[in-house]
Backbone as CSV, one residue per row, in Angstrom:
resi,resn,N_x,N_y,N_z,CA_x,CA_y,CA_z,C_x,C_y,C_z
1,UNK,-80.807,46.390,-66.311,-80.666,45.252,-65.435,-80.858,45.659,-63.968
2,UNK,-80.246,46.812,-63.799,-80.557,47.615,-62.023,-82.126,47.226,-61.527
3,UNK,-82.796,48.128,-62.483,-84.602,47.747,-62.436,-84.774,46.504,-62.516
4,UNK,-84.472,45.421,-62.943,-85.045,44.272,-62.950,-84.245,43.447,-61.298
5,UNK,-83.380,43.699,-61.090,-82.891,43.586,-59.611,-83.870,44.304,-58.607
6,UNK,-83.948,45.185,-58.854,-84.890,46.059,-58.006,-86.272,45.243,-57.364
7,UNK,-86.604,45.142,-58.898,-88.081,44.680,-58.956,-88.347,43.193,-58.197
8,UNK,-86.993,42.922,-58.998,-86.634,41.294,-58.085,-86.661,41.394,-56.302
9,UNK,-86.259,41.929,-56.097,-85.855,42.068,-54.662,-87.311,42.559,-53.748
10,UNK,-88.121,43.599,-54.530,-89.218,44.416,-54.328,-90.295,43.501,-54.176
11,UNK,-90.243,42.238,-55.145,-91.118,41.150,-55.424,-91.141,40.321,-53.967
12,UNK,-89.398,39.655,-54.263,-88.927,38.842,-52.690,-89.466,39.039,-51.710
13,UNK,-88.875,40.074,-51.219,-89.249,40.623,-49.795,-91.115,41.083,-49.658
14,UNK,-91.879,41.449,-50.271,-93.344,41.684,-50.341,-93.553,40.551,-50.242
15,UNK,-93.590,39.169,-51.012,-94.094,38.177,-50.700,-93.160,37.297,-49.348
16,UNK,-92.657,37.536,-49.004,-91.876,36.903,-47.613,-92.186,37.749,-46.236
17,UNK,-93.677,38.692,-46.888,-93.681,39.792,-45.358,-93.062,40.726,-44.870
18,UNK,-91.839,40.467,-45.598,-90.558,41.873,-45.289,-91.342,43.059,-45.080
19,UNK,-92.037,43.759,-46.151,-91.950,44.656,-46.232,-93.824,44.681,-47.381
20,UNK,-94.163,45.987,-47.106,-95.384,45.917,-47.514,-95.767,46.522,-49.272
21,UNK,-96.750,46.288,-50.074,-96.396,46.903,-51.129,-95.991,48.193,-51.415
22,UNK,-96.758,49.246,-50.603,-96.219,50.194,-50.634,-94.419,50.379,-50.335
23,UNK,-93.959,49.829,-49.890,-92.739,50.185,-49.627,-91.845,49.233,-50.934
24,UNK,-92.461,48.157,-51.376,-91.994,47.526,-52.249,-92.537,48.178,-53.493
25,UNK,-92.907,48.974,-54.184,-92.778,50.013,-55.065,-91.916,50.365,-54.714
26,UNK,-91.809,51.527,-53.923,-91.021,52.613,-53.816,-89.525,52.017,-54.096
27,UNK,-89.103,50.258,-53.401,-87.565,49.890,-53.917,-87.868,49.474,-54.945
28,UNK,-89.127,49.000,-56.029,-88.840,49.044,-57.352,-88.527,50.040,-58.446
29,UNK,-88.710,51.219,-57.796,-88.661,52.355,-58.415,-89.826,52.204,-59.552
30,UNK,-91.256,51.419,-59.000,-92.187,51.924,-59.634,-93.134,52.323,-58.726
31,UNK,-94.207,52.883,-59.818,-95.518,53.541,-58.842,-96.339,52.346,-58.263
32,UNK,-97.282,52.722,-57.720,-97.965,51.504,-56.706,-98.896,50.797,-57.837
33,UNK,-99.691,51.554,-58.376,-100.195,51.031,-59.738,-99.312,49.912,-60.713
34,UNK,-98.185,50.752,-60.948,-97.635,49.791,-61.650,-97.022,48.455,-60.991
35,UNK,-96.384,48.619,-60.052,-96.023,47.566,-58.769,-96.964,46.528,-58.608
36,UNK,-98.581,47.157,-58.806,-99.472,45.983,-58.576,-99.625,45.565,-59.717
37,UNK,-99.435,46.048,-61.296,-99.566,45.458,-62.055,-98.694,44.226,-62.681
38,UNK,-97.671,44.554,-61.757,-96.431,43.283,-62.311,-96.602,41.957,-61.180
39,UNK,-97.312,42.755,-60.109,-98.035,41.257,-59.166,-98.717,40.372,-60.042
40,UNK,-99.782,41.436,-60.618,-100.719,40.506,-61.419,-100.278,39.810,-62.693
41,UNK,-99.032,40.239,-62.931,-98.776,39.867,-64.602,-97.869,38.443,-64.036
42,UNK,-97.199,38.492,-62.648,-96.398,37.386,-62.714,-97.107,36.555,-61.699
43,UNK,-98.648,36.675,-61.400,-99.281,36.006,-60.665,-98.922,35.777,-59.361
44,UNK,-98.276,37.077,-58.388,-98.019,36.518,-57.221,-99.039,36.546,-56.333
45,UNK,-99.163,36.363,-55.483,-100.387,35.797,-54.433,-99.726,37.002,-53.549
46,UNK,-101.061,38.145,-53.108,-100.763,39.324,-52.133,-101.082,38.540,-50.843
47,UNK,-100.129,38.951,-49.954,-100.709,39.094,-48.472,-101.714,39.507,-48.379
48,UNK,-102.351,38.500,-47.190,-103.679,39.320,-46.494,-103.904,39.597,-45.258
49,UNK,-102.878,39.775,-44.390,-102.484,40.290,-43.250,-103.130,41.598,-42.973
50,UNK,-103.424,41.494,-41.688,-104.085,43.087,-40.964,-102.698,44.025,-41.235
51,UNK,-101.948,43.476,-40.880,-100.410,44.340,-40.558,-99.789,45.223,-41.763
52,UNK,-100.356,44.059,-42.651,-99.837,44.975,-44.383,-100.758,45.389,-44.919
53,UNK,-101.869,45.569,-44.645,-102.935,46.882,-44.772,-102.594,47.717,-44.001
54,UNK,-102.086,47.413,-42.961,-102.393,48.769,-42.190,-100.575,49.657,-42.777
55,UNK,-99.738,48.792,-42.939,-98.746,49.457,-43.766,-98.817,50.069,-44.874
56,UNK,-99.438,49.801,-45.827,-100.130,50.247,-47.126,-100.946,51.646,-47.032
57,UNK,-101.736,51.033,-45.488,-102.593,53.003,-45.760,-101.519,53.229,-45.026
58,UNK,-100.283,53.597,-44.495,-99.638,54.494,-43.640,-99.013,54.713,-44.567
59,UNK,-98.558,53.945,-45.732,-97.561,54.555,-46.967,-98.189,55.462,-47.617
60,UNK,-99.685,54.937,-47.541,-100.464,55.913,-48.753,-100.574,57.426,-48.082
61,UNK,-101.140,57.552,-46.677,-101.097,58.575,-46.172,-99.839,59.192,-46.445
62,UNK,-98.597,58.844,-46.403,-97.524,59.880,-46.480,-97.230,60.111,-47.610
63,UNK,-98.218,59.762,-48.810,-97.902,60.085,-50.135,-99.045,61.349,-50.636
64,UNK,-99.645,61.355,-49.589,-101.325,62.404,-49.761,-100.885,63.776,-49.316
């Protein structure tokens, strides 16, 4: 149930702008792959903001 809170919250806040996918993995405690795969499975609509790309490669860079 922890993980599904997680994921819940990880979901919330990514689609409200909070916070970017990369960082919303990391509080789902899944990988970015998988993170995007539960976007797609529960059909959420990604941001398309300059701001959360440019958060996304700064997450990715600190994962390289």
């Amino acid at each position: 149930m922890e993980h599904e809170v997680a994921l819940d919250l990880a979901i919330l806040y990514y689609r409200q702008g909070l916070i970017s996918s990369g960082k919303a993995s990391e509080l789902s405690g899944l990988t970015h792959l998988e993170f995007e795969k539960q976007l797609t499975e529960q059909r959420i609509e990604r941001p398309g903001s300059l701001e959360h790309l440019r958060q996304d490669l700064e997450w990715a860079r600190t994962k390289s």
